[in-house]
N, CA, C and O atoms as CSV, one atom per row, in Angstrom:
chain,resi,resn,atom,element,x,y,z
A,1,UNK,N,N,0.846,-1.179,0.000
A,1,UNK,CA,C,0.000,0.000,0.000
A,1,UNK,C,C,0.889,1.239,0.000
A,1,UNK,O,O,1.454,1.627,1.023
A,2,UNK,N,N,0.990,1.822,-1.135
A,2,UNK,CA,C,1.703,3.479,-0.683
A,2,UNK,C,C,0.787,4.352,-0.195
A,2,UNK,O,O,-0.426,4.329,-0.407
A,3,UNK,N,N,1.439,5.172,0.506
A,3,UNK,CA,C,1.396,6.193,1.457
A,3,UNK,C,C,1.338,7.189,0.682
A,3,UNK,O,O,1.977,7.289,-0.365
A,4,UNK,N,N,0.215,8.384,1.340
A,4,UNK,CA,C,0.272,9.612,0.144
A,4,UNK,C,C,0.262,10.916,1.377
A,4,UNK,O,O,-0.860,11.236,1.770
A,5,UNK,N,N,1.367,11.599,1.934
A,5,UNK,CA,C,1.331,12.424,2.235
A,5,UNK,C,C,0.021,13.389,2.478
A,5,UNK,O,O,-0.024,14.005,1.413
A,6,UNK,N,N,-0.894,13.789,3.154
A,6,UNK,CA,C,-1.663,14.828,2.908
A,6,UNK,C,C,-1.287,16.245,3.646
A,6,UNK,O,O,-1.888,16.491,4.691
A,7,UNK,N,N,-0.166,17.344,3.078
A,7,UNK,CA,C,0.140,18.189,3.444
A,7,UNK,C,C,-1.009,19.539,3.186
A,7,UNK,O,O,-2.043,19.415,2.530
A,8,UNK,N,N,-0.584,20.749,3.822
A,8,UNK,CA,C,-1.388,21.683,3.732
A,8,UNK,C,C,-1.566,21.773,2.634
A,8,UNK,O,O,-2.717,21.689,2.206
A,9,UNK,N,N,-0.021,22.063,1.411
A,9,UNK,CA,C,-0.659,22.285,-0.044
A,9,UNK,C,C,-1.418,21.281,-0.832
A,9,UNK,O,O,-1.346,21.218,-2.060
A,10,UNK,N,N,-2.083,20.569,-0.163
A,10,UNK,CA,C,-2.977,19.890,-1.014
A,10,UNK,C,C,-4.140,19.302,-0.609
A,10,UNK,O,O,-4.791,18.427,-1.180
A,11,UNK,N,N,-4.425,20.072,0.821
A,11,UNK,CA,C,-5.280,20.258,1.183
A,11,UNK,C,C,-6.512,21.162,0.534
A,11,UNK,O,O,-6.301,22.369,0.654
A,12,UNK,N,N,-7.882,20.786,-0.198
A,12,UNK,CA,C,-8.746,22.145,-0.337
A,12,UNK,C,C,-7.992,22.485,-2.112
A,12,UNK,O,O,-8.177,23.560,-2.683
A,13,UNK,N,N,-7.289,21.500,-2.636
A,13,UNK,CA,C,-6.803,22.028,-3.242
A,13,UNK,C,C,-7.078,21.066,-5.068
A,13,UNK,O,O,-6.735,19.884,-5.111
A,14,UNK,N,N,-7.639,21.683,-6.279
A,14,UNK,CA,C,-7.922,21.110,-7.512
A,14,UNK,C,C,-7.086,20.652,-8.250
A,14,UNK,O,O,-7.375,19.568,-8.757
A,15,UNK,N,N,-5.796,21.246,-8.591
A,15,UNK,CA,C,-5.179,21.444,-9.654
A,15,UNK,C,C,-5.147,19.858,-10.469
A,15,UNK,O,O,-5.189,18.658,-10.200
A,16,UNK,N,N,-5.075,20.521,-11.298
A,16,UNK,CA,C,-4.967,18.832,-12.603
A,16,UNK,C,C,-3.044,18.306,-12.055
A,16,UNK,O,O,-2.698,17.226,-11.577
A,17,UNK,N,N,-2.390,19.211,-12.286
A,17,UNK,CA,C,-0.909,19.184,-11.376
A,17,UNK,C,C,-0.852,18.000,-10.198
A,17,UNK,O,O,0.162,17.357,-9.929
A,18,UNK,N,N,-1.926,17.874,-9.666
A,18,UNK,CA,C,-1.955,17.727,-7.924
A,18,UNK,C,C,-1.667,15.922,-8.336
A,18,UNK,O,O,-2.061,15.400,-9.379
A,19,UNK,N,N,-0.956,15.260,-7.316
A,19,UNK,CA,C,-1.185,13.106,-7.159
A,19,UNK,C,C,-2.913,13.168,-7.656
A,19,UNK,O,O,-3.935,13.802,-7.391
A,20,UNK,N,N,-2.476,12.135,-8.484
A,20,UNK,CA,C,-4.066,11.306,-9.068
A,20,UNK,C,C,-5.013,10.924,-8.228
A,20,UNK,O,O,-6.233,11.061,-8.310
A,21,UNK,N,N,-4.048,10.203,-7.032
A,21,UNK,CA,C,-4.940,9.777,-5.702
A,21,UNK,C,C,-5.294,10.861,-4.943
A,21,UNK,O,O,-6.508,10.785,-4.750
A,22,UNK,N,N,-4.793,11.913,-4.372
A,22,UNK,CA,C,-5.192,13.228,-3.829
A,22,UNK,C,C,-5.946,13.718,-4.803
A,22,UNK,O,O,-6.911,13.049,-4.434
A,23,UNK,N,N,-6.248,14.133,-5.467
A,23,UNK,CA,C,-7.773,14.361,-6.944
A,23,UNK,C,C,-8.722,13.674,-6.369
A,23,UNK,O,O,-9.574,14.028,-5.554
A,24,UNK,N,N,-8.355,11.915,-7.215
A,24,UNK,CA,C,-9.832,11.250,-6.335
A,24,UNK,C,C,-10.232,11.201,-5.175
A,24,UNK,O,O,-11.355,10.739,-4.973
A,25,UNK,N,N,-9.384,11.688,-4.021
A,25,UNK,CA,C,-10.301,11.626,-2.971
A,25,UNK,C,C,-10.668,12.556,-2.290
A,25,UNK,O,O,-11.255,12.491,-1.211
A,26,UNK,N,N,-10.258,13.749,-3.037
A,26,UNK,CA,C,-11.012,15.363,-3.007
A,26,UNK,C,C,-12.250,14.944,-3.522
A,26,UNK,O,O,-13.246,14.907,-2.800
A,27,UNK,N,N,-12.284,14.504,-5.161
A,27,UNK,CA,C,-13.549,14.298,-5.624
A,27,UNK,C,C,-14.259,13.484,-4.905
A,27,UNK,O,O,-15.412,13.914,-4.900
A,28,UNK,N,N,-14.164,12.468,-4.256
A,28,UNK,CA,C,-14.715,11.108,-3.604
A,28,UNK,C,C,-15.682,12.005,-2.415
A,28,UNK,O,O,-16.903,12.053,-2.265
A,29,UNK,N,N,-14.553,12.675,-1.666
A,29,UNK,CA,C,-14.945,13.256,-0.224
A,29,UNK,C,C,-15.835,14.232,-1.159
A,29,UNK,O,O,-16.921,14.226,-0.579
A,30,UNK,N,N,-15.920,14.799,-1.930
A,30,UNK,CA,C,-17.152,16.330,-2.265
A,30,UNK,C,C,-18.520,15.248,-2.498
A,30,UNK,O,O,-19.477,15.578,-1.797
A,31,UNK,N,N,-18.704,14.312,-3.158
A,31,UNK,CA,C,-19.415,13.564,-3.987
A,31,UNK,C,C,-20.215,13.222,-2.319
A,31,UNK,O,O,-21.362,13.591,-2.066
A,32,UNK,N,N,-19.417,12.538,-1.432
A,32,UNK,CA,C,-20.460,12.043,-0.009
A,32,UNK,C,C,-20.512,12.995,0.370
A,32,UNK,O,O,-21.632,12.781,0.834
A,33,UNK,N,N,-20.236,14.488,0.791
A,33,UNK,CA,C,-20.459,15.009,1.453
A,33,UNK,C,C,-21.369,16.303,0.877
A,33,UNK,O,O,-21.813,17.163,1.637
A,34,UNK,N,N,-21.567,16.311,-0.482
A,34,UNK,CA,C,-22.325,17.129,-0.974
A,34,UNK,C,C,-23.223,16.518,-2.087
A,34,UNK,O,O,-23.206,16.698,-3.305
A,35,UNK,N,N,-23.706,16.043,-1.607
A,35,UNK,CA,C,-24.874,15.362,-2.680
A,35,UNK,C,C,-26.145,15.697,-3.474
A,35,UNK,O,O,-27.236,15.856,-2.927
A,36,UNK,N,N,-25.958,15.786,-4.683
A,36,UNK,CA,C,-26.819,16.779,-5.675
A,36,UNK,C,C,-27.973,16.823,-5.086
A,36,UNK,O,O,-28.354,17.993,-5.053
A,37,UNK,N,N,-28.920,15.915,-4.472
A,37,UNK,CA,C,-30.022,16.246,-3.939
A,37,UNK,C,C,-30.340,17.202,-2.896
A,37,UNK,O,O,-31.470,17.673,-2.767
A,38,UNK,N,N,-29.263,17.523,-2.077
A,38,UNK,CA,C,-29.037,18.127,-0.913
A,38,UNK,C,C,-29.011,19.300,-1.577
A,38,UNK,O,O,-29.610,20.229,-1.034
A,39,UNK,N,N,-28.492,19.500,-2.580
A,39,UNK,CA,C,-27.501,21.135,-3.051
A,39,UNK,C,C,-28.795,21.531,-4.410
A,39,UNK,O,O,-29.122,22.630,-4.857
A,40,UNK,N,N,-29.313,20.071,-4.787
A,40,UNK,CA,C,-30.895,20.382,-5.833
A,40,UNK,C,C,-31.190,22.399,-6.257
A,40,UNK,O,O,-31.097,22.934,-7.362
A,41,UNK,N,N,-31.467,22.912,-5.197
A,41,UNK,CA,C,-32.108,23.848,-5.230
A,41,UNK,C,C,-31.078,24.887,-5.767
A,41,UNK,O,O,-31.192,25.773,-6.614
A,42,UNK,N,N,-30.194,24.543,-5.112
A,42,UNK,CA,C,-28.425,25.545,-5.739
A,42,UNK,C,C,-28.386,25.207,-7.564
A,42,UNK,O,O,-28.406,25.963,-8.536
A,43,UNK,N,N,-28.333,23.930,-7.445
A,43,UNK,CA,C,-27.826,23.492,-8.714
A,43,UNK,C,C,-29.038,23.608,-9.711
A,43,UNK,O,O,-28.858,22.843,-10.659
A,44,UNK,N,N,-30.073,24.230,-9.795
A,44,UNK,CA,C,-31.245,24.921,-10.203
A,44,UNK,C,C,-31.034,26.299,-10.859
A,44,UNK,O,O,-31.431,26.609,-11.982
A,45,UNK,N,N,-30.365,27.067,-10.016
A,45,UNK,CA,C,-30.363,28.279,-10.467
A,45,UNK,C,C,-28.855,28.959,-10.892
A,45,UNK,O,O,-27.763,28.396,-10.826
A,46,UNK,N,N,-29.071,30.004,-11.236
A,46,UNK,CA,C,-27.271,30.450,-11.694
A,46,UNK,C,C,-26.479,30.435,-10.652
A,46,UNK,O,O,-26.702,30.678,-9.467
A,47,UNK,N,N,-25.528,30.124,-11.215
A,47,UNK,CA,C,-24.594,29.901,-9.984
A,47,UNK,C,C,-23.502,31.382,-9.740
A,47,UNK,O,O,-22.987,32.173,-10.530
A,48,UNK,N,N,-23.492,31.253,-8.353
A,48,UNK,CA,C,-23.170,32.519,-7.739
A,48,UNK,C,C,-22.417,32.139,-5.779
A,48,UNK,O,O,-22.639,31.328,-4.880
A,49,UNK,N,N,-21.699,33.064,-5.970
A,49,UNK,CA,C,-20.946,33.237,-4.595
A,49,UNK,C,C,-21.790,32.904,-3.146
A,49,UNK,O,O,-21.452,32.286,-2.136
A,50,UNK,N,N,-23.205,33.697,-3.573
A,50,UNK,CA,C,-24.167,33.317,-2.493
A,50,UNK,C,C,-24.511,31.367,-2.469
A,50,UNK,O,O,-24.651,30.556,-1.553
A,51,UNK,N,N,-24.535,31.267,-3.948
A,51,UNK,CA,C,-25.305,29.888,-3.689
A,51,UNK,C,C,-24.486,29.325,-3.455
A,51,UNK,O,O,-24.875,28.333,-2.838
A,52,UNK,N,N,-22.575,29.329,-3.672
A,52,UNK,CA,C,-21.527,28.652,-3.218
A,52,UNK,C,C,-21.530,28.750,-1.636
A,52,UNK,O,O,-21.191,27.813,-0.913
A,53,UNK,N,N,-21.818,29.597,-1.324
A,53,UNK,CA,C,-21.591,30.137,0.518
A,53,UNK,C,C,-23.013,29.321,0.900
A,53,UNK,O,O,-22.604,28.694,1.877
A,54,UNK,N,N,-23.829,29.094,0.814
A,54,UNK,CA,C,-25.231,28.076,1.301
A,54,UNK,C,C,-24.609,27.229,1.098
A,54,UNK,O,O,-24.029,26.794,2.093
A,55,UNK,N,N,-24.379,26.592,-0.062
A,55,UNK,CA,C,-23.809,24.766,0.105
A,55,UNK,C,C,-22.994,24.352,0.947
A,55,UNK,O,O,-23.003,23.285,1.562
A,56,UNK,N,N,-21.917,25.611,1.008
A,56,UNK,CA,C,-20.474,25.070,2.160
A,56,UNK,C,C,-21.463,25.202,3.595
A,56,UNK,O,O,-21.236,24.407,4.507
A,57,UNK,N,N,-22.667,26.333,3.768
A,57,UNK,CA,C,-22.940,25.905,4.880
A,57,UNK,C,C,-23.651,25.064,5.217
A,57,UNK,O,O,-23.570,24.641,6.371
A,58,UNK,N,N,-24.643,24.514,4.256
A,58,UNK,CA,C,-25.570,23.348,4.253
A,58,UNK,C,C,-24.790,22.173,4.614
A,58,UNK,O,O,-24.902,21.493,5.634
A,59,UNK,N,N,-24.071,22.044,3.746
A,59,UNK,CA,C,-22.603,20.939,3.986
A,59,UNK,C,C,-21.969,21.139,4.524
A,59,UNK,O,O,-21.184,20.359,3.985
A,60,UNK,N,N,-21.330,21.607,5.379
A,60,UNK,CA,C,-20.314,21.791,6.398
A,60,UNK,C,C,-18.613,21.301,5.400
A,60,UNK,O,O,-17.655,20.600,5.726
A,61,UNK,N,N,-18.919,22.051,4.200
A,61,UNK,CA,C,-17.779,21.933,3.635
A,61,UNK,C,C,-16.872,23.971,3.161
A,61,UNK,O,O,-17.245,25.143,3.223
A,62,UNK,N,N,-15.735,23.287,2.783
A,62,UNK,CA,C,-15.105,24.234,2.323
A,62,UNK,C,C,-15.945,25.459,1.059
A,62,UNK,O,O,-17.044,25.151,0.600
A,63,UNK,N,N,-15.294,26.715,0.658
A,63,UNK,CA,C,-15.986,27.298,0.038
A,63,UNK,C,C,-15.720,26.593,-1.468
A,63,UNK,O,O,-16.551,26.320,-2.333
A,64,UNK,N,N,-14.081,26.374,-1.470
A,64,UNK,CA,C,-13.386,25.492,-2.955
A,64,UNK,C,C,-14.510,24.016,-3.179
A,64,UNK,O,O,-15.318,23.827,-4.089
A,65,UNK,N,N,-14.273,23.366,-2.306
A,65,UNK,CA,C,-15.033,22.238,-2.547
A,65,UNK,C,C,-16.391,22.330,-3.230
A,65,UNK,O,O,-16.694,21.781,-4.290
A,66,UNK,N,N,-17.160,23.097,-2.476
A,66,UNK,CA,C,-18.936,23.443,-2.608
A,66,UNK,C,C,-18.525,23.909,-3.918
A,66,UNK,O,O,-18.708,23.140,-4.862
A,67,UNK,N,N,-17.879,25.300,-4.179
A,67,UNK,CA,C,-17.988,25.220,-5.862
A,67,UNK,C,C,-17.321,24.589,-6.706
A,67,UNK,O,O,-17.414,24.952,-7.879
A,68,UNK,N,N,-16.603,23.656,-6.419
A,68,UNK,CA,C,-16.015,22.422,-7.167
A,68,UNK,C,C,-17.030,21.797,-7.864
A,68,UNK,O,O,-17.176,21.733,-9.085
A,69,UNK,N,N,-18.103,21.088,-6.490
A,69,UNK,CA,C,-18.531,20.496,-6.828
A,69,UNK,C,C,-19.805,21.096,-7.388
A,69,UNK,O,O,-20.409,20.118,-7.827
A,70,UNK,N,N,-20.303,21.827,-7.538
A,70,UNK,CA,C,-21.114,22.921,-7.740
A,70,UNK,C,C,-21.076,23.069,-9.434
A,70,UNK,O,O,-22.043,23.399,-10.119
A,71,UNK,N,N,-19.896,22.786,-9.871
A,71,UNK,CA,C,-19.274,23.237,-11.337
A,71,UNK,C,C,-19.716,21.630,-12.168
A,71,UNK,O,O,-20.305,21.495,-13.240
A,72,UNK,N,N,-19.192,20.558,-11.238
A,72,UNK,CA,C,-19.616,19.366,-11.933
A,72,UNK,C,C,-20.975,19.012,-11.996
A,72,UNK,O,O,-21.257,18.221,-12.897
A,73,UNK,N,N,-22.047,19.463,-11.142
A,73,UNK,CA,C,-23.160,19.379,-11.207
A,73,UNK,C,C,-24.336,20.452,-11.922
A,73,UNK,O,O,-25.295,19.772,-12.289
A,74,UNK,N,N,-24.504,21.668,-12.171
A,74,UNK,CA,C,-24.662,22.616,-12.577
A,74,UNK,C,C,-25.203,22.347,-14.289
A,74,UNK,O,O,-24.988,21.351,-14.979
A,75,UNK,N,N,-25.698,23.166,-14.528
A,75,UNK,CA,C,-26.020,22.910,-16.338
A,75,UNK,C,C,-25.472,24.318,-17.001
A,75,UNK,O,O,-25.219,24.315,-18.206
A,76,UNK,N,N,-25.305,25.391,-16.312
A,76,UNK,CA,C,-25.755,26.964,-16.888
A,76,UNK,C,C,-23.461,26.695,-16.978
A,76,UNK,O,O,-22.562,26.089,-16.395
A,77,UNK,N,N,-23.613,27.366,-17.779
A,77,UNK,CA,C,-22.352,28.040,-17.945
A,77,UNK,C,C,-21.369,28.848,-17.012
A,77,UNK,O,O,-21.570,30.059,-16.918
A,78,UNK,N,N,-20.513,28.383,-16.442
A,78,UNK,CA,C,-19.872,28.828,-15.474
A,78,UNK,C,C,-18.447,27.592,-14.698
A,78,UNK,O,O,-18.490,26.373,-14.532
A,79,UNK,N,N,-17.172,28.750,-14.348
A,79,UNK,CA,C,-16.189,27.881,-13.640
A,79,UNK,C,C,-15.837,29.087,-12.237
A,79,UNK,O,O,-16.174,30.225,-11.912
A,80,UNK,N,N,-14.956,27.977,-11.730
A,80,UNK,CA,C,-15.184,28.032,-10.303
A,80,UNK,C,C,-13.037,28.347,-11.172
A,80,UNK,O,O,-12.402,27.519,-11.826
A,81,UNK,N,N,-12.604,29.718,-10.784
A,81,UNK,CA,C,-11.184,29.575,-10.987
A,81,UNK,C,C,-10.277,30.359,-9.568
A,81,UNK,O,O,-10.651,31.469,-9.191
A,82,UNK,N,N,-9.417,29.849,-9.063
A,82,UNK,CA,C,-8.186,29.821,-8.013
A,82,UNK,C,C,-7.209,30.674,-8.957
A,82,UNK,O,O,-6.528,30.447,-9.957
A,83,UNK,N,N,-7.497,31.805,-8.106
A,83,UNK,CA,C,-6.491,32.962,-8.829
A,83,UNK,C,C,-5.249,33.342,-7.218
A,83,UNK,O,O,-5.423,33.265,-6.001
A,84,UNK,N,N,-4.094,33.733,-8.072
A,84,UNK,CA,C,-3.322,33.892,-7.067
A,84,UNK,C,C,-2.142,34.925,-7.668
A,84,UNK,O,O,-1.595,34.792,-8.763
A,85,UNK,N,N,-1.905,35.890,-6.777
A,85,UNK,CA,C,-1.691,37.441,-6.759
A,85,UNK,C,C,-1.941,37.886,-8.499
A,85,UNK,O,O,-1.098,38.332,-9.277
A,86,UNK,N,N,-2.977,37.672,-8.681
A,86,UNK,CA,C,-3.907,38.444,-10.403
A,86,UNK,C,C,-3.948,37.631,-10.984
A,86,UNK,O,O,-4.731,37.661,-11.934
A,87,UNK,N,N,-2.788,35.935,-10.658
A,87,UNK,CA,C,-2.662,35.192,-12.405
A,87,UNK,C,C,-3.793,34.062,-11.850
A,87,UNK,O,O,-3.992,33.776,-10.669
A,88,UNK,N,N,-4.306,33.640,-12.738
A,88,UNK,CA,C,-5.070,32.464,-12.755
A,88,UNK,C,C,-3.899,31.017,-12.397
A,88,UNK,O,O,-2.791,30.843,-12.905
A,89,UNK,N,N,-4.576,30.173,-11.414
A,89,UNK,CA,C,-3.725,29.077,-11.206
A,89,UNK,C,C,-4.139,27.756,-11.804
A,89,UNK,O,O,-3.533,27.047,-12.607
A,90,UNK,N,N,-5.934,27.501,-10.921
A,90,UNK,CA,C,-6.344,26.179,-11.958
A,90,UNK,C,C,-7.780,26.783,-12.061
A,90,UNK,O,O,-8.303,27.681,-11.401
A,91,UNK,N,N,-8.365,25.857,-13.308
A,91,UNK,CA,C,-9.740,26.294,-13.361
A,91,UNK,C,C,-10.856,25.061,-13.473
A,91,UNK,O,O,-10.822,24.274,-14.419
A,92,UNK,N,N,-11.757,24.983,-12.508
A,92,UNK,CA,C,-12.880,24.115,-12.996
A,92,UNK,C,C,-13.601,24.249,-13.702
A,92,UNK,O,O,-14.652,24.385,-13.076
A,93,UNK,N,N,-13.809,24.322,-14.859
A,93,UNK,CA,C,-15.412,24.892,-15.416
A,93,UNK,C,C,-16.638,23.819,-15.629
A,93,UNK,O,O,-16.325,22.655,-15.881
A,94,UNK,N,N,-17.936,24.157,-15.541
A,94,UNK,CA,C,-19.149,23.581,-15.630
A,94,UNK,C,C,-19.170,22.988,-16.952
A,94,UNK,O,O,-18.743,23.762,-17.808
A,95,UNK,N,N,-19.601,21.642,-17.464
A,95,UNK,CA,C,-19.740,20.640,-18.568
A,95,UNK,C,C,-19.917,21.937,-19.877
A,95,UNK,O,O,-19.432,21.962,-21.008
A,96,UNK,N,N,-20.817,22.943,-19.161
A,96,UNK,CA,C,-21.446,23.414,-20.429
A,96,UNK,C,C,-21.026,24.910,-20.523
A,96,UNK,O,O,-21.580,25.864,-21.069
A,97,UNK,N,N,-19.722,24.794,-19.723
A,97,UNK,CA,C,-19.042,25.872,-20.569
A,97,UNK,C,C,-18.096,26.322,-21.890
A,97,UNK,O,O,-16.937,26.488,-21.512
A,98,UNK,N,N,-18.218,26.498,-22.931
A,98,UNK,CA,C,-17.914,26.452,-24.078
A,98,UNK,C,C,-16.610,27.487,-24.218
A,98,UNK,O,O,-15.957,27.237,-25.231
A,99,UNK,N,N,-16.053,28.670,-23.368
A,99,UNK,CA,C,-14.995,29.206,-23.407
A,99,UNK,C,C,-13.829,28.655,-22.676
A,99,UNK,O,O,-14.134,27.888,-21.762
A,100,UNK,N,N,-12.473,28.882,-22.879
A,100,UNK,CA,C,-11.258,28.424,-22.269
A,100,UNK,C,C,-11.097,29.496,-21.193
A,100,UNK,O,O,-11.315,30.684,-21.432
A,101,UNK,N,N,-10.808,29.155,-20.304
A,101,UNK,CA,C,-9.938,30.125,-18.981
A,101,UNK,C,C,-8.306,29.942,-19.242
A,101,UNK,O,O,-7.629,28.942,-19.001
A,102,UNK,N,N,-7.964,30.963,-19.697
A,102,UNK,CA,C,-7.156,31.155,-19.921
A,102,UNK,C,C,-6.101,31.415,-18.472
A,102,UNK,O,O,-6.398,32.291,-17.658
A,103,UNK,N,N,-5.121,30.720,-18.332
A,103,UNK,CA,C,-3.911,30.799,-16.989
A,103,UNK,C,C,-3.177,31.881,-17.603
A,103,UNK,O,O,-2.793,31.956,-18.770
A,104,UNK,N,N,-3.001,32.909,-16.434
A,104,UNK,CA,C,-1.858,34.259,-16.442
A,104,UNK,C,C,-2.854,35.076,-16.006
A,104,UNK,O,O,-3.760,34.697,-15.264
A,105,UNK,N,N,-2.693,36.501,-16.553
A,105,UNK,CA,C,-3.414,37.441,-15.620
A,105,UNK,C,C,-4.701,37.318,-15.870
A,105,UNK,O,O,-5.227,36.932,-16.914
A,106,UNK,N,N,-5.481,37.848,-14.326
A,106,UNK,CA,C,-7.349,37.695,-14.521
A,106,UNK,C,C,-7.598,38.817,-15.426
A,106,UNK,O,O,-6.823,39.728,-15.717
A,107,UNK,N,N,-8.777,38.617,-15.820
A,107,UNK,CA,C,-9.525,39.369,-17.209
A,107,UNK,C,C,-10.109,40.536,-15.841
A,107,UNK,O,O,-10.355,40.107,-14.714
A,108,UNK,N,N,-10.239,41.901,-16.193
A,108,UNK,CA,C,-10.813,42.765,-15.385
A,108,UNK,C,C,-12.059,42.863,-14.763
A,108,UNK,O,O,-12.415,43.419,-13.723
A,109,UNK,N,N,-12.775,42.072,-15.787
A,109,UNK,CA,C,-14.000,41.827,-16.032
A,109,UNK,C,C,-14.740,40.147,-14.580
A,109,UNK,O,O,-15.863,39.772,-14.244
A,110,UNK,N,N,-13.306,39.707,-14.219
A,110,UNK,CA,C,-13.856,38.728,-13.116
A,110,UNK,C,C,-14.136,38.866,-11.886
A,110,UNK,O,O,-13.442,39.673,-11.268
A,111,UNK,N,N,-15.198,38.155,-11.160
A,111,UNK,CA,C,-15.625,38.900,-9.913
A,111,UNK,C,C,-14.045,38.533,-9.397
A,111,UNK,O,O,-14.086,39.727,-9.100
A,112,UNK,N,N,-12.955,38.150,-9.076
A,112,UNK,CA,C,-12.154,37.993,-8.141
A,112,UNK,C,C,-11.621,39.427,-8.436
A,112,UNK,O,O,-11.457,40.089,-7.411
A,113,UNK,N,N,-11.258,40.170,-9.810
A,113,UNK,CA,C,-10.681,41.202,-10.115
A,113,UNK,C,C,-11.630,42.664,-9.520
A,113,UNK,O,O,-11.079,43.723,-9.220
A,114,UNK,N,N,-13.130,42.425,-9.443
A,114,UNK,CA,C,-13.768,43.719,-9.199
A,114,UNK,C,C,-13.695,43.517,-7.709
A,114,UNK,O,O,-13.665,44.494,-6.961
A,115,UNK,N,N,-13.666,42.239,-7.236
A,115,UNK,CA,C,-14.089,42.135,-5.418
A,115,UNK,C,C,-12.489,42.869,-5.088
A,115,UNK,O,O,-12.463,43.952,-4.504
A,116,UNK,N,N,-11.377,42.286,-5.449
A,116,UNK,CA,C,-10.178,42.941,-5.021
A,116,UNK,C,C,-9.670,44.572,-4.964
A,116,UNK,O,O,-8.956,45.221,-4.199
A,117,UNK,N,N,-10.524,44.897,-6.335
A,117,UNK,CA,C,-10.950,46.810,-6.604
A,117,UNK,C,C,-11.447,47.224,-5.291
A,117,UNK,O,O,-10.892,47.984,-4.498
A,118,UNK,N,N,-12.659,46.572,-5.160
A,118,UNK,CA,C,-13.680,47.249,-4.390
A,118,UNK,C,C,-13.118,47.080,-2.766
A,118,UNK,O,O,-12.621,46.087,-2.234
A,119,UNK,N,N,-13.367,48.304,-2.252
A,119,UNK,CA,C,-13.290,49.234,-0.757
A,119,UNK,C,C,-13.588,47.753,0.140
A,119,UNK,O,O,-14.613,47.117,-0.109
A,120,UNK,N,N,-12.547,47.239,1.262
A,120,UNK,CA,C,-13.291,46.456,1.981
A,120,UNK,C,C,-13.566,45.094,1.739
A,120,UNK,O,O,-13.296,44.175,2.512
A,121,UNK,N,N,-14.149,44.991,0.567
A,121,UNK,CA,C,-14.937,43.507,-0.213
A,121,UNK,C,C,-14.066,42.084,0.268
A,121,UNK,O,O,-14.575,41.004,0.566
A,122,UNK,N,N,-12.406,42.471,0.245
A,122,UNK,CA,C,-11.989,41.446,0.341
A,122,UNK,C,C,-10.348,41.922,0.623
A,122,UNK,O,O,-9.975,43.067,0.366
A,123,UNK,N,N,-9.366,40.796,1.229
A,123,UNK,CA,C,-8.203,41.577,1.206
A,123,UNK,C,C,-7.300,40.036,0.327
A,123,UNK,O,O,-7.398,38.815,0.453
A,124,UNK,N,N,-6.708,40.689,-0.285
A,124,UNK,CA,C,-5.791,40.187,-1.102
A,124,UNK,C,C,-4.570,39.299,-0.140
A,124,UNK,O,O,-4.081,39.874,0.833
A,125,UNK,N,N,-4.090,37.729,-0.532
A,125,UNK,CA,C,-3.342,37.098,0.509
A,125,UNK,C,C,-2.031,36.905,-0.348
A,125,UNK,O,O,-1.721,37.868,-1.049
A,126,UNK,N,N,-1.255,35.840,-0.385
A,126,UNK,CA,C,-0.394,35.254,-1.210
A,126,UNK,C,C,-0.848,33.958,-1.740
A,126,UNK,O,O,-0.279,33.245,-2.567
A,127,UNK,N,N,-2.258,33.719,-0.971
A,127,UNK,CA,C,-2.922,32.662,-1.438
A,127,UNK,C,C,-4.197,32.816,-2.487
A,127,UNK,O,O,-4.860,31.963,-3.078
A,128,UNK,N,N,-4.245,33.910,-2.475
A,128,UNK,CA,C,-5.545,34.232,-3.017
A,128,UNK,C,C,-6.346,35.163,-2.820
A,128,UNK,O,O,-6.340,35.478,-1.629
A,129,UNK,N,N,-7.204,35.902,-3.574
A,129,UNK,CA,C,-8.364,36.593,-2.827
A,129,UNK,C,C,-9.434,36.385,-1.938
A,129,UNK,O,O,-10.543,36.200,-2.440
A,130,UNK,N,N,-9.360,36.381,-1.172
A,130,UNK,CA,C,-10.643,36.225,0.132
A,130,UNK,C,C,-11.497,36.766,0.179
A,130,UNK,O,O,-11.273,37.926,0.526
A,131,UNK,N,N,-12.824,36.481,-0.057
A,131,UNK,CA,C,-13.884,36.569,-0.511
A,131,UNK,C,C,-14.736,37.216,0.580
A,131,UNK,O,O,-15.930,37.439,0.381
């Protein structure tokens, strides 16, 4: 049986980059612990920061996870992307999103780029924007 480290950086964490086995059992753990029927009413309507922040609290999960899994379940167009100091790092997007997310700097136009503008909204880490 090998042994797979579970350190902080890969904790909470997507990247296609990341061990195969740390993937599946991010995905494994979102799948029991957030289950489309539970999240039904989320995964109904457009998806948004609010309906990501209900699932993590409905579920007693992370905010990454809830819209992880949020992205695989979903129909409307939309990704869930991990930006870090402006550049894009990894991106999930929803089955039925038809554009590329492009990795390097965020487009101006993304809520992580207007929440970081705006007075207050959020403070900028080395990990990310905080929401």
């Amino acid at each position: 049986m090998r042994r797979i480290p579970c350190v902080a950086g890969q904790i909470d964490n997507w990247q296609r980059t990341l061990d195969p086995a740390e993937r599946s059992a991010n995905r494994f753990a979102a799948e029991i612990l957030i289950p489309p029927e539970v999240i039904r009413e989320w995964v109904e309507s457009d998806p948004s920061m609010d309906a990501i922040q209900a699932i993590a609290a409905a579920c007693e999960t992370s905010l990454t996870s809830s819209a992880v899994r949020l992205m695989t379940i979903t129909t409307y167009p939309a990704a869930v992307v991990w930006s870090q100091e402006g550049k894009v790092r990894w991106c999930t997007p929803s089955s039925s999103l038809l554009r590329w997310v492009r990795k390097g700097r965020l487009h101006e136009a993304t809520l992580a780029t207007r929440r970081a503008a705006s007075e207050g909204a959020t403070r900028c880490t080395r990990r990310g924007v905080v929401l």
